[in-house]
Backbone as JSON, one array per atom type, in Angstrom:
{
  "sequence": "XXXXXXXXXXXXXXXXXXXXXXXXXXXXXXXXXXXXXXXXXXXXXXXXXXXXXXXXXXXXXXXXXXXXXXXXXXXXXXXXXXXXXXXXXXXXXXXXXXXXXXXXXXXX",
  "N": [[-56.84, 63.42, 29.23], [-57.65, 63.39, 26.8], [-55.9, 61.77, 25.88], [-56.43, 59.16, 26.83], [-58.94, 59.09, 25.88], [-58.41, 58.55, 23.55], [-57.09, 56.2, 23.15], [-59.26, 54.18, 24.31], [-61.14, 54.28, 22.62], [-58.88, 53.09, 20.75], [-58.72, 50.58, 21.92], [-61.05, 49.64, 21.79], [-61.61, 49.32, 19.16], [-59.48, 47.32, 18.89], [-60.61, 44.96, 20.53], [-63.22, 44.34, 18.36], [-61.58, 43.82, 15.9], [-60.47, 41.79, 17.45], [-62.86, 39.96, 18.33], [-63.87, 39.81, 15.44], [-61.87, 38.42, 14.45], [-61.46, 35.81, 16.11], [-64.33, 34.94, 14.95], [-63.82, 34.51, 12.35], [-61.77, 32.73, 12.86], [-63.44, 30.04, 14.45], [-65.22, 29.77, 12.19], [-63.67, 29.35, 10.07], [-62.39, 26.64, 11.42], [-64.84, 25.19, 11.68], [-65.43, 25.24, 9.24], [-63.05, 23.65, 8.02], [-63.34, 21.25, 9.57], [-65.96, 19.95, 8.4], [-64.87, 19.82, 5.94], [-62.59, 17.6, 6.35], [-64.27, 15.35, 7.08], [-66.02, 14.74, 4.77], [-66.62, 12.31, 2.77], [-64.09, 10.39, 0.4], [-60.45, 11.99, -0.35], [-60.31, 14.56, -2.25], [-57.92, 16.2, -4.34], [-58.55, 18.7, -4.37], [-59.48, 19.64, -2.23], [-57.98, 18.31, -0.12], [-56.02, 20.72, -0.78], [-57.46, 22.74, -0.14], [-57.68, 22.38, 2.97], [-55.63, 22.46, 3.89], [-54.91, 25.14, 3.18], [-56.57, 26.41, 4.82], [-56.01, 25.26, 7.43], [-53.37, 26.76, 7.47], [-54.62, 29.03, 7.44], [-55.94, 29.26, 9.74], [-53.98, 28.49, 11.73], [-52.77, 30.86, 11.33], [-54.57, 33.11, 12.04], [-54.91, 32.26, 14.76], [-52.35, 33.28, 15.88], [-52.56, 35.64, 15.38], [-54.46, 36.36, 16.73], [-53.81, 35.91, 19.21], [-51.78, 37.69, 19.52], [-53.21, 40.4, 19.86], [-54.48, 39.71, 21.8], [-52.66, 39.91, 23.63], [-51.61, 42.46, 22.9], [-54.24, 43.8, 23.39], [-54.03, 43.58, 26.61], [-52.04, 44.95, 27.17], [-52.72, 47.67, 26.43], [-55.12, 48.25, 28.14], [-53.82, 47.84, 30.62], [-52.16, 50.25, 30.3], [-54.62, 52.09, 29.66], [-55.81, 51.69, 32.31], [-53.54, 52.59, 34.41], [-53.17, 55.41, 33.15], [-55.76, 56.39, 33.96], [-55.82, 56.03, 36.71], [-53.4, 57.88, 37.14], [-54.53, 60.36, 36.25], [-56.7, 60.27, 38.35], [-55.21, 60.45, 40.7], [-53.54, 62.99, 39.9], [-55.79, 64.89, 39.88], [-56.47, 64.67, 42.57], [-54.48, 66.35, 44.05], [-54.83, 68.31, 42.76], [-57.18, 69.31, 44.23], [-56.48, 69.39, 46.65], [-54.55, 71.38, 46.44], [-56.22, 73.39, 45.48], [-57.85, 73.62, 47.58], [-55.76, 74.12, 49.66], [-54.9, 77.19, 48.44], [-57.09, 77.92, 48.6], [-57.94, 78.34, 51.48], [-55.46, 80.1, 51.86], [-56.22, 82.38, 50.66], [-58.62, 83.29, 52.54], [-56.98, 83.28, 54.75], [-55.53, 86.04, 54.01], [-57.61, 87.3, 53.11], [-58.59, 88.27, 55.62], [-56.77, 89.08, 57.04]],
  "CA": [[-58.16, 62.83, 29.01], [-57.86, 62.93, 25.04], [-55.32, 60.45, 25.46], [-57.54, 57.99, 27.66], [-60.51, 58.68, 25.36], [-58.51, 57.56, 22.14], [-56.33, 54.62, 23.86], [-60.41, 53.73, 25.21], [-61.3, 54.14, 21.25], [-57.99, 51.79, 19.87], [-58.82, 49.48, 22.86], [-62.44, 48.78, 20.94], [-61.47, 48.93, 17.6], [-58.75, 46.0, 18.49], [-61.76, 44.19, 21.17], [-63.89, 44.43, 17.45], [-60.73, 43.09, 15.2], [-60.54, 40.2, 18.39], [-64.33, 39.39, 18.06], [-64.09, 39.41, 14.13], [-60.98, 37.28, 13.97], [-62.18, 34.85, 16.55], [-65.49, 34.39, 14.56], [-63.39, 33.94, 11.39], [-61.45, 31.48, 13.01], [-64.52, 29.56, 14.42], [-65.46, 29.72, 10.77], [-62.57, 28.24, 9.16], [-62.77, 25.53, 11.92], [-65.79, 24.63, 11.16], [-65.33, 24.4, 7.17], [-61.96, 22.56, 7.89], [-63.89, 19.94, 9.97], [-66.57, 19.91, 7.43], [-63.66, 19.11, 4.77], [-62.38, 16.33, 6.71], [-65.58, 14.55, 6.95], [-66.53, 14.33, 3.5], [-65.66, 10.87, 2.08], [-63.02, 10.84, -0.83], [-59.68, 12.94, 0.15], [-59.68, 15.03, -3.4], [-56.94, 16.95, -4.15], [-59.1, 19.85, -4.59], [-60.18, 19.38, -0.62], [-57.11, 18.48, 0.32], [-55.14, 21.85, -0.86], [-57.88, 23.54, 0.67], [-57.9, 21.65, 4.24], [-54.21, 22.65, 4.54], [-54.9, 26.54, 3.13], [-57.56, 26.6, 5.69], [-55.29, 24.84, 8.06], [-52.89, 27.58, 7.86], [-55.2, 30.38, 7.84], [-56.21, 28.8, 11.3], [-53.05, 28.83, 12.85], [-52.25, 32.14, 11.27], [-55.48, 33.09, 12.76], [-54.63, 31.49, 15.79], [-51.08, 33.92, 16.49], [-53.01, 37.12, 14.93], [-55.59, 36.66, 18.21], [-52.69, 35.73, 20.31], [-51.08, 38.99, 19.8], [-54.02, 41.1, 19.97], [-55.0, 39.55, 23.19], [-51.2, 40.9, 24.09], [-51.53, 44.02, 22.77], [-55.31, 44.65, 24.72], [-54.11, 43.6, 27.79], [-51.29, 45.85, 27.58], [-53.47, 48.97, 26.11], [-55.59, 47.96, 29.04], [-53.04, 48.45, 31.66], [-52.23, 51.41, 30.36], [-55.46, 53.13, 30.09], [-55.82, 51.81, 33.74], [-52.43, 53.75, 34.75], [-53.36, 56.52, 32.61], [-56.57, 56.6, 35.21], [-54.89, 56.23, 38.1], [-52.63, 58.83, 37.46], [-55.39, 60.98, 35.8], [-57.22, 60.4, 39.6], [-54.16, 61.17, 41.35], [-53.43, 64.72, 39.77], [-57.39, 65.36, 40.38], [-56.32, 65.14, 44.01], [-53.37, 67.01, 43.97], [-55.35, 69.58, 42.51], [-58.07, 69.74, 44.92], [-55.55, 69.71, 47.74], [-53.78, 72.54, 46.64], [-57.04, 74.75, 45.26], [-58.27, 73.8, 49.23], [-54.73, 75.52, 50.32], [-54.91, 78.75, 48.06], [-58.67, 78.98, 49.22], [-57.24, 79.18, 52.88], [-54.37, 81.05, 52.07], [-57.35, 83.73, 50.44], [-59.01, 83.55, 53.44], [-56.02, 84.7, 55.15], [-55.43, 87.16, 53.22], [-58.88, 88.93, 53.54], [-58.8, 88.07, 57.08], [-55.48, 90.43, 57.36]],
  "C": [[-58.34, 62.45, 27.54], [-57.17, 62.1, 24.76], [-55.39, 59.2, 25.87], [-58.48, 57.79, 26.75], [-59.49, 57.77, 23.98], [-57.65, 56.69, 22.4], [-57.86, 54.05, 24.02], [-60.72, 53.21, 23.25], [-60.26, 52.42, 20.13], [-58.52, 50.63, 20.84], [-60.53, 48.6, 22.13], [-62.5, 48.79, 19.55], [-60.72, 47.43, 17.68], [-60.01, 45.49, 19.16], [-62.61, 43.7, 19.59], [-63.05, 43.41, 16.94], [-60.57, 41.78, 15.95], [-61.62, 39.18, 17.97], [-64.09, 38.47, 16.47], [-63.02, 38.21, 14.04], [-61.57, 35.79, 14.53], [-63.13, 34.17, 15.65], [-64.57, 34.07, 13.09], [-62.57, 32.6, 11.51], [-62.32, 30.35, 13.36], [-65.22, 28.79, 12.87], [-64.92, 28.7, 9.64], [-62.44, 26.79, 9.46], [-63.59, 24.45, 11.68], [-65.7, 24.26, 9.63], [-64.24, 23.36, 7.36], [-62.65, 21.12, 8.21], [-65.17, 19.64, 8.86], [-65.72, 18.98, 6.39], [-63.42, 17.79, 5.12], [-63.27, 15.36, 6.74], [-66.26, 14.38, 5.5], [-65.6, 13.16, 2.82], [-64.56, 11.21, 0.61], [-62.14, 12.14, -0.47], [-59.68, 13.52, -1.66], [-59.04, 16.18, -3.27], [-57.17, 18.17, -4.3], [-59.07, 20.28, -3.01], [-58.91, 19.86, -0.45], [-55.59, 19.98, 0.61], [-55.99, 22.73, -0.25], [-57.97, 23.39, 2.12], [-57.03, 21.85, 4.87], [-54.27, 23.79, 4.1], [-55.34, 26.87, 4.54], [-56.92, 26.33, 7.5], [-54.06, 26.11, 8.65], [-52.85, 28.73, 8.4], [-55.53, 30.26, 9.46], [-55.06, 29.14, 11.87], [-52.03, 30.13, 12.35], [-52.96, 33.42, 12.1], [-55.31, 33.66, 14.36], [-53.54, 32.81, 16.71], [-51.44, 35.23, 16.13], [-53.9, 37.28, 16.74], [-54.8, 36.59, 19.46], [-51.8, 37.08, 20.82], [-51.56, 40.37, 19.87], [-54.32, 41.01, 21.37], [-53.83, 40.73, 24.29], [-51.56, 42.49, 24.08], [-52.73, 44.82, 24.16], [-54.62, 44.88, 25.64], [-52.99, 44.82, 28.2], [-52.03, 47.7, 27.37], [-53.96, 48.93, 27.51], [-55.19, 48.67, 30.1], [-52.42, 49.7, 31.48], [-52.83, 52.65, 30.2], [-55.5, 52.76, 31.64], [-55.14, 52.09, 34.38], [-52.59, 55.53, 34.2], [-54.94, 57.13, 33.54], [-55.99, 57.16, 36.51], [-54.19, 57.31, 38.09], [-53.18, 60.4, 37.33], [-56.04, 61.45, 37.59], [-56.33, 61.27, 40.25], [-53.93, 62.46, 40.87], [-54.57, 65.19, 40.23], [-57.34, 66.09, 42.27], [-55.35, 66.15, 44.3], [-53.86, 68.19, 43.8], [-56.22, 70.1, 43.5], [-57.42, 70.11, 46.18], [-54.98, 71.67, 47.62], [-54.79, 73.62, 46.01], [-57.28, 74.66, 46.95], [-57.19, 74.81, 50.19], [-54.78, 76.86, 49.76], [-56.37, 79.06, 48.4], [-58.52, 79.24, 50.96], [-56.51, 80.19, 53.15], [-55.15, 82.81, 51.7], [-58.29, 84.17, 51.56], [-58.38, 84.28, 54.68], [-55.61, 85.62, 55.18], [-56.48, 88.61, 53.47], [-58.94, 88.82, 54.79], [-57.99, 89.82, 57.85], [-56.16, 91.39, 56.9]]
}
């Protein structure tokens, strides 16, 4: 369970780092297109239009591999469930047999 709760924990710290990057990329988008639209290409712009450019599609493969990572955290808090469930039963099964087998017992 402590290793569901802090897989549940990394799983919303990266969801957070997703959000934030996203909105930084959004961000950059927007200033890039901004850039482009202002008349006169100066070479001030221009070195920034292609920083900005990069940060985007650096951006771009940072959210790409986060998405990765969730989905895999993901699937393995939702195995780490599942299997979590499954012992649950296992357990109740076999307290239900030693509370018969006690019943037998005082029976004898």
């Amino acid at each position: 369970e402590t290793e569901v709760e802090r897989l549940q924990r990394l799983l919303a710290g990266m969801e957070k780092e997703h959000r934030d990057l996203l909105a930084r990329m959004e961000a950059g988008e927007a200033e890039l297109e901004r850039l482009r639209e202002v008349e006169g290409a100066k070479a001030a712009q221009q070195d920034r239009s292609a920083q900005l450019e990069k940060e985007v599609a650096t951006l771009r493969e940072k959210i790409h591999h986060l998405d990765d990572m969730l989905k895999s955290q993901q699937r393995k808090v939702r195995q780490m469930i599942e299997q979590l469930q499954n012992s649950k039963t296992v357990v109740q099964a076999k307290d239900a047999a030693i509370q018969e087998l006690k019943e037998r017992v005082s029976y004898l």
